[in-house]
N, CA, C and O of each residue as an XYZ file, in Angstrom:
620
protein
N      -1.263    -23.220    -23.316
C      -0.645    -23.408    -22.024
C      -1.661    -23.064    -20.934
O      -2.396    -22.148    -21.302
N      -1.906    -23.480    -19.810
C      -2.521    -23.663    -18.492
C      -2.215    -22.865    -17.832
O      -1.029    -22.957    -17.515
N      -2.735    -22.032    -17.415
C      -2.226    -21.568    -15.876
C      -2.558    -22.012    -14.843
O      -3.680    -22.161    -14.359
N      -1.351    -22.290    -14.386
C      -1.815    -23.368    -12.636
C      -1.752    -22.234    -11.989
O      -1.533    -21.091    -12.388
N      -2.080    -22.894    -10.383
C      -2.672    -22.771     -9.371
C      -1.262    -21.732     -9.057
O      -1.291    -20.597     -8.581
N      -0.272    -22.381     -9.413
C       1.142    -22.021     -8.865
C       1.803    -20.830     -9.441
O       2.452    -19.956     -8.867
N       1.524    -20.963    -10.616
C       1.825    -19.555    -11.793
C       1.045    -18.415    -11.255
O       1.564    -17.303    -11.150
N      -0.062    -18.625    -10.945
C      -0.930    -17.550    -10.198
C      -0.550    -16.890     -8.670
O      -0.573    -15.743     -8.226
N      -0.348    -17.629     -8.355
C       0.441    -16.852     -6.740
C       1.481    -16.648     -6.598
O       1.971    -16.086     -5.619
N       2.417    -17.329     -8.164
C       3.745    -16.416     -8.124
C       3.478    -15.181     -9.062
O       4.292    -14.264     -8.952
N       2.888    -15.091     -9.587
C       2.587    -13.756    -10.207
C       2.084    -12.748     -8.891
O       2.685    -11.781     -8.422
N       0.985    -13.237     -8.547
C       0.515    -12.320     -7.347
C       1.489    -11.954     -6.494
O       1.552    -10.807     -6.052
N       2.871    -13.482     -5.990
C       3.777    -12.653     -5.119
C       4.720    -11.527     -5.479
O       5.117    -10.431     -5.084
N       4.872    -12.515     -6.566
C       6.127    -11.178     -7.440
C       5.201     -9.690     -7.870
O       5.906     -8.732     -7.554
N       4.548     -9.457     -8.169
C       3.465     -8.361     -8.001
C       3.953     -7.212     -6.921
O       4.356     -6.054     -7.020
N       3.670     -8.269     -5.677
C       3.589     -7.766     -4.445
C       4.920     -7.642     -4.055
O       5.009     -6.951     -3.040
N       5.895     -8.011     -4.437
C       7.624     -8.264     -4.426
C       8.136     -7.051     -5.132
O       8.991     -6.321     -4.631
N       7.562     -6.836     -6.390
C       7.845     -5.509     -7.138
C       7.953     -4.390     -6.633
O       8.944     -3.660     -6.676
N       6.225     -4.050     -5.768
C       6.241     -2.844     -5.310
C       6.747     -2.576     -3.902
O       6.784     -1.570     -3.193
N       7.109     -3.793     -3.761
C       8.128     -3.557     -2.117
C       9.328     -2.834     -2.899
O       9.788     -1.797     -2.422
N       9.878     -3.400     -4.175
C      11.060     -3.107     -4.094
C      11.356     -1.607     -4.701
O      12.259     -0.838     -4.372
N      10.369     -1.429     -5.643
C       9.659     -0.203     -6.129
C      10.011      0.898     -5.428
O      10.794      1.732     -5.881
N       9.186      1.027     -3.691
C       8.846      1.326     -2.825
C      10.106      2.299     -2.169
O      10.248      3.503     -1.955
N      10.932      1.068     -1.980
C      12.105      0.974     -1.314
C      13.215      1.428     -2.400
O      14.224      1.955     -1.930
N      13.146      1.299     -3.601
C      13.984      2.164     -4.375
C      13.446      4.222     -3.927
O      14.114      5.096     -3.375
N      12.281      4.252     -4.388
C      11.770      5.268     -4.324
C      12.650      6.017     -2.760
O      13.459      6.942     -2.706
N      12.305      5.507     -2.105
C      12.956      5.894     -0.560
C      14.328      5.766     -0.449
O      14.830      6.624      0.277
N      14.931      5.139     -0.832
C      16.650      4.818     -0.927
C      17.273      5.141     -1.863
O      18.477      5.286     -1.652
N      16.858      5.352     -3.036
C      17.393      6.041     -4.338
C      17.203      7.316     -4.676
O      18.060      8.200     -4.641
N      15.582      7.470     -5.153
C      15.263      8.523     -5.252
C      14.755      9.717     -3.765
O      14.132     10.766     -3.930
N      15.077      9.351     -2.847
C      15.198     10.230     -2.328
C      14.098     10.384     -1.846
O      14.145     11.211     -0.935
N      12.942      9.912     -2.046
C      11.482      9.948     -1.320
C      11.245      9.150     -0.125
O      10.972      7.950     -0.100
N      11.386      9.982      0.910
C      11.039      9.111      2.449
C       9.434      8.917      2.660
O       8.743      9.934      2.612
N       8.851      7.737      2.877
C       7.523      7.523      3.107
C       6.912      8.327      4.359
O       7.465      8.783      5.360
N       5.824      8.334      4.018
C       5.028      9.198      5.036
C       4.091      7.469      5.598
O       3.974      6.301      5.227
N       3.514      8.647      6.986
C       3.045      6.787      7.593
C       2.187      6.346      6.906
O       2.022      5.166      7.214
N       1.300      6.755      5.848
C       0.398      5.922      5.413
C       0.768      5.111      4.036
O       0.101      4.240      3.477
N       2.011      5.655      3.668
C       2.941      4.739      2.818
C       3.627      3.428      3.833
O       3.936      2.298      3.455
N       3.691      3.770      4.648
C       4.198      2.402      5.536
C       3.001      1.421      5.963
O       3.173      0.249      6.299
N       2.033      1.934      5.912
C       0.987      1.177      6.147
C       0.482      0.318      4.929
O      -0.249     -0.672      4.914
N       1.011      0.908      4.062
C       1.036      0.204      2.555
C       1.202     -1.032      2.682
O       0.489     -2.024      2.529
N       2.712     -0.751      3.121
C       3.391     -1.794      2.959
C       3.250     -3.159      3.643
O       3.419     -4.177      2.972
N       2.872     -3.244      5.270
C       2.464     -3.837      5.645
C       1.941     -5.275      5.008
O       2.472     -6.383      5.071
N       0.715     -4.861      4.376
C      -0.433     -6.290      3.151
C       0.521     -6.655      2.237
O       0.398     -7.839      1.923
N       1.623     -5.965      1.570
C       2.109     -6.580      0.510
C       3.442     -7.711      1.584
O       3.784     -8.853      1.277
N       3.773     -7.167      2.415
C       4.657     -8.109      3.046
C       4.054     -9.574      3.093
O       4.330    -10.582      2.444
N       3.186     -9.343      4.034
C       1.840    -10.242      4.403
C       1.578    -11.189      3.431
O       1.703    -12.382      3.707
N       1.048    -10.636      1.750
C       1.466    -11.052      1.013
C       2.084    -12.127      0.400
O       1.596    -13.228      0.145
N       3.253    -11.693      0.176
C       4.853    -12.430     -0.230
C       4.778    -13.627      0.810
O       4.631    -14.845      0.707
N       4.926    -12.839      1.733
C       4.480    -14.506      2.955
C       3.613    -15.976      2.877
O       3.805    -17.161      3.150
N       2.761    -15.294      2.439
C       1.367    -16.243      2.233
C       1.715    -16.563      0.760
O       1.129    -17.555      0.329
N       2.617    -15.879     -0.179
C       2.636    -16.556     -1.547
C       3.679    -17.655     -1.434
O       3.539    -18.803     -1.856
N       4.502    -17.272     -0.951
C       5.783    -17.766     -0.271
C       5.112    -19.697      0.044
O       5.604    -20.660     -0.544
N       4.182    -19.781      0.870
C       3.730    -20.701      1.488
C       2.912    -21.373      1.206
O       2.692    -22.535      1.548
N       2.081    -20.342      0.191
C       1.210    -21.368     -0.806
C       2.050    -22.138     -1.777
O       1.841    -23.336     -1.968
N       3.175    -21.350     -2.511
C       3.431    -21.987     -3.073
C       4.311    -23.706     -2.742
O       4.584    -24.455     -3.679
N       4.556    -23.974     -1.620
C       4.617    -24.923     -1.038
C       3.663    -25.843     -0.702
O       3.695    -27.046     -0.964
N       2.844    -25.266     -0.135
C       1.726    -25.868      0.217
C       0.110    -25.903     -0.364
O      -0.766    -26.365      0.368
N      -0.157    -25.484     -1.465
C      -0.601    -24.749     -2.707
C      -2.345    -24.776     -1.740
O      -3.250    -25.008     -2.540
N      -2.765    -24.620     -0.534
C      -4.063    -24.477     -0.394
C      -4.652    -23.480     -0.729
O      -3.953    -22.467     -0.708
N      -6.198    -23.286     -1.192
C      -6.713    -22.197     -1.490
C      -7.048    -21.355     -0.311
O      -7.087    -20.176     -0.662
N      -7.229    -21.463      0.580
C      -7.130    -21.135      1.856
C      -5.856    -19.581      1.980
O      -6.157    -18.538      2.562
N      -4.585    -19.810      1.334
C      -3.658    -19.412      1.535
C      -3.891    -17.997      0.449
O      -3.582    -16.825      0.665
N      -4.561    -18.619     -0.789
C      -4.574    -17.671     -1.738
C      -6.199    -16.833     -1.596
O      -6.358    -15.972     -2.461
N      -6.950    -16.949     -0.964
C      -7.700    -15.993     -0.172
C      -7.620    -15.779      0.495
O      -8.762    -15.733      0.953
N      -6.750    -15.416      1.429
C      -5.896    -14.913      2.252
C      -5.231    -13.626      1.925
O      -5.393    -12.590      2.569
N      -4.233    -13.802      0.553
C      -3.501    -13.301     -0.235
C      -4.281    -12.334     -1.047
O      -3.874    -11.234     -1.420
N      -5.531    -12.898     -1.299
C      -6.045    -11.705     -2.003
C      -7.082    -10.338     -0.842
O      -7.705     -9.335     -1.191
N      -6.839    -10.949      0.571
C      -7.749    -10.036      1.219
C      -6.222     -8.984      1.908
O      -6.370     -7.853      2.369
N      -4.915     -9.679      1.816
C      -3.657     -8.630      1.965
C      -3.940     -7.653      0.755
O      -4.199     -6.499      1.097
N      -3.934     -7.880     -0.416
C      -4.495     -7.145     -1.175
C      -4.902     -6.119     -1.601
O      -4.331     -5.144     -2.091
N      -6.488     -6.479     -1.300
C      -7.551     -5.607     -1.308
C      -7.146     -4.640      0.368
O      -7.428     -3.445      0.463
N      -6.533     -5.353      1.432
C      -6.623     -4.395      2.504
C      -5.315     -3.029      1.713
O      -5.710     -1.911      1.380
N      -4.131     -3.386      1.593
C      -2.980     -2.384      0.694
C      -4.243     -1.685     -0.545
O      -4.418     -0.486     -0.763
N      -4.893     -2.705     -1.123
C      -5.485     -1.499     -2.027
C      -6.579     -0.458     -1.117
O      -6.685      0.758     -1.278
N      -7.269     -1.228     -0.226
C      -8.088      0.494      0.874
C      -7.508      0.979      1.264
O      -8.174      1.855      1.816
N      -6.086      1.212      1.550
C      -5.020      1.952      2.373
C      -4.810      3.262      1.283
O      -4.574      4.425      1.611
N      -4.976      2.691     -0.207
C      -3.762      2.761     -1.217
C      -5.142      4.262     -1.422
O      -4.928      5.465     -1.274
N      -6.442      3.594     -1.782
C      -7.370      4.495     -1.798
C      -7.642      5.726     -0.933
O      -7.701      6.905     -1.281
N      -7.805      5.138      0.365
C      -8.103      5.724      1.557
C      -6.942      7.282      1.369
O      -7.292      8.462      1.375
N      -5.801      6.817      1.246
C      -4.545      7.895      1.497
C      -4.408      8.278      0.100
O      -3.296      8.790     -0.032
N      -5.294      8.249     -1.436
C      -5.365      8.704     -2.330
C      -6.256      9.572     -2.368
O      -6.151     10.358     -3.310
N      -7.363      9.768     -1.473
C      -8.568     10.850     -1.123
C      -7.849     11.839     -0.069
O      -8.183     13.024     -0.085
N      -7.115     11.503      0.621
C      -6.246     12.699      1.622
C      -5.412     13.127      1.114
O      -5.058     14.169      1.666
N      -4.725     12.822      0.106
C      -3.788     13.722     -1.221
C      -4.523     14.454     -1.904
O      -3.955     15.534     -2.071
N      -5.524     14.417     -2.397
C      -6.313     15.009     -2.896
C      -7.699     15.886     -2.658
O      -8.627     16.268     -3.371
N      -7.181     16.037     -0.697
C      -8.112     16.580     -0.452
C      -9.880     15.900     -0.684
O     -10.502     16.549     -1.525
N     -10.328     15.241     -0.327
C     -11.447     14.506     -0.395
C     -11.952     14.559      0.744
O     -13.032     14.996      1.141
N     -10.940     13.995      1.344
C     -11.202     13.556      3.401
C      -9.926     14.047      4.085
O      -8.799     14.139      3.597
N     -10.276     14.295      5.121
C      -9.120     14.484      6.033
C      -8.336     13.244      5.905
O      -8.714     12.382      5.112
N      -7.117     13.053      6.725
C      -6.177     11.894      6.645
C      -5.834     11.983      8.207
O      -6.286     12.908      8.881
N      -5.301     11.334      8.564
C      -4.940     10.991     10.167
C      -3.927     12.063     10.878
O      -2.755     12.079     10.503
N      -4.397     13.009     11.963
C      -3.761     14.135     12.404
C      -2.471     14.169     12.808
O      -1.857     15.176     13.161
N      -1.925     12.683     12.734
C      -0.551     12.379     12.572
C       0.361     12.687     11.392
O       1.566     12.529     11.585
N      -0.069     13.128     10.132
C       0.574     13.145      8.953
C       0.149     14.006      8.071
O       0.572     13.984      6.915
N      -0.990     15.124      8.612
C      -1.573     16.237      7.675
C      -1.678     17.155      8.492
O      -1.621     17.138      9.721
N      -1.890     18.253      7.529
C      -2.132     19.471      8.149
C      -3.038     19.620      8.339
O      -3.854     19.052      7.613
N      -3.584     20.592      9.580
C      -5.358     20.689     10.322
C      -5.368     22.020     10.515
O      -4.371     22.634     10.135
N      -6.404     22.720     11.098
C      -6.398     23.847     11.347
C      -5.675     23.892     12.583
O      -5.398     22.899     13.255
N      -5.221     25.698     13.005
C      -4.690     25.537     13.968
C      -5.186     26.847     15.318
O      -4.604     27.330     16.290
N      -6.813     27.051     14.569
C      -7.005     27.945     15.310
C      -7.718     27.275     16.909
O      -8.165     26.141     17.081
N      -7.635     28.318     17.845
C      -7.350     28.183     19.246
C      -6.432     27.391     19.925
O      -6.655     26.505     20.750
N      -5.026     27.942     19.348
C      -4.224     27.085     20.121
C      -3.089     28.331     20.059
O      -2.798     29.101     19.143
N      -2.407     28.145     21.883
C      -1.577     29.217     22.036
C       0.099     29.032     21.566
O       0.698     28.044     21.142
N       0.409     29.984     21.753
C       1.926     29.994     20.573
C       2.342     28.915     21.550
O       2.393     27.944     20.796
N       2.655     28.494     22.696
C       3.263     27.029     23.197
C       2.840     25.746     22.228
O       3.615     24.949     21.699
N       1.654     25.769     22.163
C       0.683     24.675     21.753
C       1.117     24.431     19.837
O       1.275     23.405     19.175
N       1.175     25.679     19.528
C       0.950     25.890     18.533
C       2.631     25.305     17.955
O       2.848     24.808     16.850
N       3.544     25.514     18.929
C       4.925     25.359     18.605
C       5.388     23.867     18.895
O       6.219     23.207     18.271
N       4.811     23.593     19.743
C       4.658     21.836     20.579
C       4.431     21.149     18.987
O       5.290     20.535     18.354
N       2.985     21.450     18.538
C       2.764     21.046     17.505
C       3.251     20.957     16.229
O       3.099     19.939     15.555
N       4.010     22.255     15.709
C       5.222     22.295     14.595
C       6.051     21.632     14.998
O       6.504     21.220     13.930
N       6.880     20.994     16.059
C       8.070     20.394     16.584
C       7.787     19.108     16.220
O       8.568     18.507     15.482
N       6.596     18.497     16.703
C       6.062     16.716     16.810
C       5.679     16.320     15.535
O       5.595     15.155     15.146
N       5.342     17.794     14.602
C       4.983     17.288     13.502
C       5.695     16.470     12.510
O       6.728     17.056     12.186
N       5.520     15.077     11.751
C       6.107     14.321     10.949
C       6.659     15.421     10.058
O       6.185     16.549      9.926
N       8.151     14.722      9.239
C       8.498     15.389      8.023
C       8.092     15.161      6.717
O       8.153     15.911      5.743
N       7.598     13.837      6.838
C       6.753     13.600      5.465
C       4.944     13.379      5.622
O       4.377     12.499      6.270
N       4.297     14.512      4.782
C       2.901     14.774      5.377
C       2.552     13.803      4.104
O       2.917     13.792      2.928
N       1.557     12.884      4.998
C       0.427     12.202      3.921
C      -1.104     13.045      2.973
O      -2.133     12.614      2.453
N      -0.490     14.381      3.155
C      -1.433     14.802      1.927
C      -1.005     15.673      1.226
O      -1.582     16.732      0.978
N       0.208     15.275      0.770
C       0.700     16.187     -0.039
C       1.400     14.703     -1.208
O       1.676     13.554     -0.865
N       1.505     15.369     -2.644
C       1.653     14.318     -3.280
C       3.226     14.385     -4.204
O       3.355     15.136     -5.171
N       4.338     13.473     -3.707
C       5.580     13.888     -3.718
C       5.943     13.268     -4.955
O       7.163     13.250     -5.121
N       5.108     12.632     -6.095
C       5.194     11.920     -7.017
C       4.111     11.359     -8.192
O       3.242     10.516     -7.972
N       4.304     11.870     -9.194
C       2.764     11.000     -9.980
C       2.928     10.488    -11.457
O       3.751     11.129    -12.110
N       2.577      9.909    -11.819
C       2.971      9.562    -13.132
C       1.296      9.506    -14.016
O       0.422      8.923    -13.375
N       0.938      9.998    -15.211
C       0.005      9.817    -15.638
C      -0.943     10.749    -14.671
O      -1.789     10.978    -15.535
N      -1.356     11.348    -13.695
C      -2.655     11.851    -12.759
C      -2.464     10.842    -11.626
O      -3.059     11.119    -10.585
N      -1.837      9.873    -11.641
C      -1.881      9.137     -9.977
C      -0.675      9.523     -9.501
O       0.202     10.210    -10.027
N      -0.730      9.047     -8.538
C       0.710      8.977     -6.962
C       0.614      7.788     -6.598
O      -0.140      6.848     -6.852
N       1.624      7.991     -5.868
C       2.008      6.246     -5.910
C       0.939      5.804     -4.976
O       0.771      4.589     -5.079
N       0.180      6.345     -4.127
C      -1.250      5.423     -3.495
C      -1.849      5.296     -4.132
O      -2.383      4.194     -4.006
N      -2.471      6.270     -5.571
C      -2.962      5.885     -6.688
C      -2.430      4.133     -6.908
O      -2.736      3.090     -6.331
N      -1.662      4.410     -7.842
C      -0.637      3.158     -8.023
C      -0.984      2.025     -7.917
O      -1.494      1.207     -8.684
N      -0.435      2.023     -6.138
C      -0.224      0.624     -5.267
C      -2.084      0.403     -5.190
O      -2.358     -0.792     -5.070
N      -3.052      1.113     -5.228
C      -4.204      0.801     -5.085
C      -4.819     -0.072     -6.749
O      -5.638     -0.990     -6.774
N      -4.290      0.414     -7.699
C      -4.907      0.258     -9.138
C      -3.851     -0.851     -8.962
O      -4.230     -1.017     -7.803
N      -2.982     -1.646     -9.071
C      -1.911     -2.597     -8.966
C      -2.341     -3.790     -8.162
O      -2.424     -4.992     -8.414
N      -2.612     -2.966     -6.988
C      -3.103     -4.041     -5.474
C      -4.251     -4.666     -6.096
O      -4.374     -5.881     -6.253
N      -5.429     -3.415     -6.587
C      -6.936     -4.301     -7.066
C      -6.552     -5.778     -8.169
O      -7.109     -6.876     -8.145
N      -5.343     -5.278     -9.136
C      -5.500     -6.784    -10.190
C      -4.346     -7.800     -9.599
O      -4.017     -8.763    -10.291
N      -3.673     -7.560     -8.186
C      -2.997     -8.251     -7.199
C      -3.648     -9.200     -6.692
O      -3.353    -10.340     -6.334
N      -5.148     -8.219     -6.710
C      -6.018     -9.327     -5.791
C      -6.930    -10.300     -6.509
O      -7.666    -11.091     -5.919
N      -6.787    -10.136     -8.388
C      -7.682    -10.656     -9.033
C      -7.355    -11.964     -9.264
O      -7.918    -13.050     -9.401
N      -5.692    -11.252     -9.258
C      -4.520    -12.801     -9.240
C      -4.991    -13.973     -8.144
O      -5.393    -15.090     -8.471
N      -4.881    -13.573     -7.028
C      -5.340    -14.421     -6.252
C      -6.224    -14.909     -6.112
O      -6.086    -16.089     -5.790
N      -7.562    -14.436     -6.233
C      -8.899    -14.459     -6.471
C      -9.070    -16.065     -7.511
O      -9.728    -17.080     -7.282
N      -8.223    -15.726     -8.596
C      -8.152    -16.810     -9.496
C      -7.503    -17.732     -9.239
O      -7.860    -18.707     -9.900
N      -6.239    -18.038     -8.216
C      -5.425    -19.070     -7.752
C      -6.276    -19.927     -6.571
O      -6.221    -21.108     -6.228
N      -7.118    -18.744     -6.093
C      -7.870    -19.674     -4.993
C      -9.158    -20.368     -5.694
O     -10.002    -21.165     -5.283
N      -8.983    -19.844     -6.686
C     -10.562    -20.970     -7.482
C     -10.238    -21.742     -8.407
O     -11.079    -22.218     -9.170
N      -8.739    -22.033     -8.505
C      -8.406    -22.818     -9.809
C      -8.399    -24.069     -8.990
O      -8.241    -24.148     -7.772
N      -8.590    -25.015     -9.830
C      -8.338    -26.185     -8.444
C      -7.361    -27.708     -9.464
O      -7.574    -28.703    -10.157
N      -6.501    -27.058     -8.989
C      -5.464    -27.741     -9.606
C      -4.989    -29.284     -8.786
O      -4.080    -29.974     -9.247
């Protein structure tokens, strides 16, 4: 059997369809509210579904390198916010903890108040040694291999 052009970007969408829904179980079921760099996740895989959505109508390769650079961008997100869980790099002063010296108890309290409830470096889930940015990054990379291959098949 063949794999077309078409089998390939519905795999890649449904891929990308999974971990939306994945995602969104995790947050609505189990009880895990995303932190912002989990929403930023999400973003490329929407993006995604869209562009699979439309290739598969319109089957240009155009559409499916496209699809694989939604991708690879969800998999640098997926990375990026897998090194700030783990302490590697800082993460964005919107969603982690920083130091808090020279700042007066106003400042200091301003700042506990504004602070998000779900911090992006702390890791609320893992299966095997990853978290789910682990995950969506190791998932996203053969997301994007999918596509990679739909845009060079030339059906």
């Amino acid at each position: 059997m063949t794999v077309t052009r078409n089998m390939l970007i519905l795999m890649a969408t449904a891929g990308s369809a999974a971990l939306m829904l994945g995602a969104f179980a995790f947050q609505y079921i189990g009880g895990l509210p995303p932190c912002a760099m989990c929403i930023w996740q999400r973003y490329p895989h929407v993006v995604a579904i869209v562009l699979g959505l439309i290739a598969l109508r319109f089957g240009t390769p155009v559409l499916a390198w496209l699809g694989a650079l939604a991708a690879l961008t969800t998999a640098a997100i997926g990375g990026y916010h897998t090194g700030v869980e783990r302490g590697w790099w800082e993460g964005p002063t919107t969603c982690t903890s920083g130091p808090i010296g020279g700042l007066s108890t106003d400042e200091l309290f301003d700042q506990i108040m504004s602070a998000p409830l779900v911090r992006c470096d702390e890791v609320p889930w893992e299966m095997f040694g990853l978290s789910m940015a682990s995950w969506n990054m190791v998932i996203s990379l053969g997301l994007m291999v999918l596509w990679i291959a739909a845009a060079r098949r030339a059906d």
